[in-house]
TORBA-840920 format. One record per residue (C-alpha): x, y, z. Coordinates in pm, whole numbers, plus 50000, padded with zeros to 5 digits. Layout:
! residues N
XYZ;...
***
This chain:
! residues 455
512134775551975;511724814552069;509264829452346;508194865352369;510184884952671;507714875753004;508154866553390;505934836753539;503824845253815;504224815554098;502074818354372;501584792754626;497944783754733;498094771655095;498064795655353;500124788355684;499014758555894;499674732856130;500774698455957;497954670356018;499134634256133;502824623856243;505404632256011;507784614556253;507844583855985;508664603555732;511984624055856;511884643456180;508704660256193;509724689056390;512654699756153;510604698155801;507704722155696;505884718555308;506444742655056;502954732854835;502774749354415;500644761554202;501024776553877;498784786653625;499184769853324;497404788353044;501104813453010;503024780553036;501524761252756;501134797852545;505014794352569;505184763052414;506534747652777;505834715252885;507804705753228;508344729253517;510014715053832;511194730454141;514354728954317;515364730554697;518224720354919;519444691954652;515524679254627;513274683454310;509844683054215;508274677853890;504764701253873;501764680153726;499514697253465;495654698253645;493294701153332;490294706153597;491874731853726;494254742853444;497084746453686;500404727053768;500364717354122;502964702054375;504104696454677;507824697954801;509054688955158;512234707455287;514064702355579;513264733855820;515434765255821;516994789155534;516204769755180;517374785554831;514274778254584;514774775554182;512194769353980;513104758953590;510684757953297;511514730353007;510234726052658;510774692052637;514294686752679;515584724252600;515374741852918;513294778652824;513324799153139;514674799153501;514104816353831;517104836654016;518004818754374;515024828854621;516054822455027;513154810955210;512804801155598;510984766755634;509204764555914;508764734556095;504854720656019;504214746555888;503414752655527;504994786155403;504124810255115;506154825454863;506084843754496;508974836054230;509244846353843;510464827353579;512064846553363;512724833052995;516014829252885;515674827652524;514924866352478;518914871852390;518404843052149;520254850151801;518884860751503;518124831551237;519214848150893;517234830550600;519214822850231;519994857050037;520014851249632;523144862049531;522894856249176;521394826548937;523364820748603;521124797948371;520934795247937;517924809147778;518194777347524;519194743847451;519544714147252;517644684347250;519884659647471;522534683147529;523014692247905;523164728348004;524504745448318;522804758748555;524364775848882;523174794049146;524734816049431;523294819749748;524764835550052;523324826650415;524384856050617;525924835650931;527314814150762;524334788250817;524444758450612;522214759450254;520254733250079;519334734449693;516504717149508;516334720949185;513014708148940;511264715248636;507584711448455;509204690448179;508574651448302;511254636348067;514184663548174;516834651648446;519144669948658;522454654548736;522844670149095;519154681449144;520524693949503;523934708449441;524294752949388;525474736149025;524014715048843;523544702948459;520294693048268;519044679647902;515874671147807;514914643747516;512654659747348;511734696047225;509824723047420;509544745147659;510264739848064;510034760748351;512824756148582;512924762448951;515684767449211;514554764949561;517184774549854;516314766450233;518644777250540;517934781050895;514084770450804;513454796950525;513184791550165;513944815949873;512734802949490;513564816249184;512174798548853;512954805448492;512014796948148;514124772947858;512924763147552;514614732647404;514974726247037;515524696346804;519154687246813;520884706846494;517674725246446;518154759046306;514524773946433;513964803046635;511614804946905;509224830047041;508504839547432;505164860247427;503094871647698;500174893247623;498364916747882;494014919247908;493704954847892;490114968348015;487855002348001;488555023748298;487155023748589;484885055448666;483055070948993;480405100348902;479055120649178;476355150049186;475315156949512;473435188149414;470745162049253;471355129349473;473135109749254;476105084449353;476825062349040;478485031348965;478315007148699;475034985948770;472815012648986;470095031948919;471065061048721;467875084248801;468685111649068;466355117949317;466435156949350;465205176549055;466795213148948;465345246548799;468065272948685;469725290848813;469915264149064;473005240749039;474885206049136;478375202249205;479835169749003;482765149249106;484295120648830;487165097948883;488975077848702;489835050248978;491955029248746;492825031748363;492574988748300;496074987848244;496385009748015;498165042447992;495735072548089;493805090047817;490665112147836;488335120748115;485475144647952;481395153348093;478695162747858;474395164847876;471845161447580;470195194047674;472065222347669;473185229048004;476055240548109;479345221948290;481905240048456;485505233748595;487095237848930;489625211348939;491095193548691;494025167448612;494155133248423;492685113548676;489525137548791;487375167748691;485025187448918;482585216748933;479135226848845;476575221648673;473815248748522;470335231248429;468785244048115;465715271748154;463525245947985;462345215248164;462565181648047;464895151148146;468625154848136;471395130748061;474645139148190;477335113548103;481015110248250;483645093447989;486935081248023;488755068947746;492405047847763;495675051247540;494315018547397;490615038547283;488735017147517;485805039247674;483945039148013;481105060148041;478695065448357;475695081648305;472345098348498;469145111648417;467865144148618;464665161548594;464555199048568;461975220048573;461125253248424;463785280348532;465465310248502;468785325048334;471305327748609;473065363248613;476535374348800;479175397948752;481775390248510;484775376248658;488135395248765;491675385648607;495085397748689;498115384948565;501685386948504;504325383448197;507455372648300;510625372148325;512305404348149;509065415948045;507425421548380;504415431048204;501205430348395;497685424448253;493705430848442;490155427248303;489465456548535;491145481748254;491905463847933;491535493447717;490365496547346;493745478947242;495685451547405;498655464147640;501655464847467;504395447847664;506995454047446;510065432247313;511415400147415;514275372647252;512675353147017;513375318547084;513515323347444;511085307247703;508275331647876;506125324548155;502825337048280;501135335748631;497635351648791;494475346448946;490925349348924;487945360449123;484725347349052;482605372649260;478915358349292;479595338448966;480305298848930;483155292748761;483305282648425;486245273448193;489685295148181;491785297947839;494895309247808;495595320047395;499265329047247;498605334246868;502775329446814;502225296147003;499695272947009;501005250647258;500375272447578;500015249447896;495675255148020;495005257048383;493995227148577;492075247748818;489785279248833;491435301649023;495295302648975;497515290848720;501255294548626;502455281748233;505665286448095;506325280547714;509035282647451;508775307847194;509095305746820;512935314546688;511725338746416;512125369646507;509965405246380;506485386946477;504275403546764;502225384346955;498685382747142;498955369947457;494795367647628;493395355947957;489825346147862;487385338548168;483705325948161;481045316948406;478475298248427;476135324648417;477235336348091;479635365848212;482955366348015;486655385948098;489425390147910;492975403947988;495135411047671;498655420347646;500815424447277;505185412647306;507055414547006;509845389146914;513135407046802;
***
């Protein structure tokens, strides 16, 4: 048994007084005084302990549990003069906790107070190490009545004894030592058994279990072990708090909030798990013509903003995810808009950078009649290009970056930085078109262009 670190709080009840009667039949009354106890016992039976006694000059009291009162109570009587009091705390036979020595004058007829602490003594107890699988050595197959071997090594860290029990699902297999680290087993009949090797020490168990398919003695068939996942459509969330609309699978897909252009929601979708499947697709669309863009994007989530059409009607806007295994979630909701407007803003701003050895740099401010020519770089070598963008009072819209030698240019994942590197092609003598391309939601488009020439 193990108790949490604590002191007992013993306090005695009775305040001094003058002994009632004549003690003089008991043992001289003018050399003994009463030492009276009690203890509450809501901490004692927490602990698990079920005896306390106290201790005195060679006498000793047993306290007595009061249930009306829940406290242990008693009443010791010392001979007068210096006592040392100990007071010991027992569950059941194991002794749990222990007061130091307390000195104590005993006054004759007199009943005297004091205050002790029993302090537990199991808080340096050792620590109980449980079985540790060390390894478990078994045959994938067998024969039909002939015994296999199975063996198992388990280490108990203190050197603790270990028990084994060994058992299986198959009813007509037998174990010869079903509780020994090695043991052999047949079974009559063909099939297939799940074995189990359970290991206790100091109270803890450890189990590992296995499969073993048994086949007709002399058989020459093969066997099978399938297991087969459910895969599912992903999970989506689709948010557009622009219009009032929270959706999940199930809820009412209407928003509450209608839009006119050049008014706009924000949209948040998430993929919040792909149904065990490996992720795929995460795309948003409408039915009338309005516009999405992108702020943030990676596998798992897009957002942005969304431009209403200038003509009303009902919109659908619609969230899909599809998994590696083509199974498709969509989420979907229906927004009113009313008559609007075109939305205008200034085009957005681009600067860039081509790098390394190059250290060519690109801006929409001045692109010029022709694209800047950058000169020559290593063909086959890898080429990298960083920038930003400024959106001024425009929403932002989609970013492409376009290598004609290279179609395999890494796009941004947000709207207003990105960095790509990419390998390009061996053959030299081709030039290249490297562009920045920029578009808002309002219909304002940048480029930034910049020629390199492979040599």
């Amino acid at each position: 048994m193990r108790l949490c670190t604590y002191a007992l709080l013993l306090s005695l009840l009775a305040t001094a007084c003058t002994l009632d009667g004549d003690p003089a039949d008991d043992v001289g009354a003018i050399d003994q005084g009463i030492t009276e106890l009690r203890i509450d016992a809501r901490a004692l039976l927490d602990a698990g302990i079920t005896q306390v006694t106290l201790q005195a000059g060679g006498l000793s009291q047993d306290l007595v549990q009061n249930p009306a009162t829940g406290t242990y109570d008693g009443t010791l009587l010392l001979p007068s003069g210096p006592q040392s009091l100990v007071a010991r705390a027992y569950a059941g036979t194991t002794l749990v906790g222990a007061s130091n020595p307390t000195a104590v004058n005993v006054l004759p007829n007199q009943v005297t107070r004091i205050v002790m602490r029993i302090l537990d003594l199991t808080s340096a107890a050792p620590p109980l190490y449980g079985p540790i699988l060390d390894s478990l050595v078994f045959p994938a197959t067998a024969q039909a009545t002939a015994p296999v071997s199975f063996t198992a090594s388990v280490l108990a860290p203190a050197g603790d004894p270990v028990t084994y029990a060994w058992s299986s699902t198959c009813a007509d297999a037998m174990f010869s030592a079903p509780a020994a680290a090695a043991t052999s087993w047949s079974k009559p009949t063909q099939g297939s058994c799940s074995v189990t090797m359970l290991a206790t020490s100091n109270g803890f168990s450890i189990s590992q279990s296995f499969s073993i398919v048994v086949f007709p003695a002399g058989s020459a068939n093969g066997a099978i072990d399938a297991s087969a996942d459910f895969i599912t459509a992903p999970s989506l969330s689709f948010a557009l708090p622009g219009a009032g609309c929270f959706l999940f699978p199930g809820g009412n897909a209407s928003c509450s909030a209608t839009l006119a252009s050049p008014n706009m929601t924000s949209y948040d979708v998430s993929v919040m798990g792909w149904g065990k499947s490996t992720p795929g697709s995460l795309t948003v669309s409408d039915n009338c013509g309005g516009q999405f863009g992108m702020s943030n994007t990676s596998p798992e989530y897009r957002t942005g903003a969304w431009l209403p059409p200038t003509t009303a009607g009902v919109c659908i806007l619609t969230a899909t995810a599809v998994n590696g295994d083509g199974l498709a979630s969509t989420l979907s909701a229906a927004i009113l808009v009313r008559t609007g407007t075109a939305g205008t803003a200034q085009p957005p701003s681009i600067y860039a950078q081509i790098y390394p050895g190059l250290n060519c740099y690109l801006s929409s401010s001045s692109p010029g009649p022709t694209p800047l020519d950058c000169g020559t770089v290593p063909a086959g070598s890898q080429l990298g290009l960083f920038g930003n963008l400024s959106w001024a009072d425009g929403t932002p819209g989609s970013v492409t970056l376009i290598d004609t030698c290279n179609g395999g240019l890494t796009q941004p994942n947000n709207a207003y930085n990105f960095n790509s590197y990419w390998n390009l092609p061996s053959l030299s003598g081709q030039t290249c078109t490297l562009t920045v391309r920029a578009t808002n939601l309002q219909g304002g488009v940048s480029e930034a262009a910049a020629l390199y020439h492979l040599q």
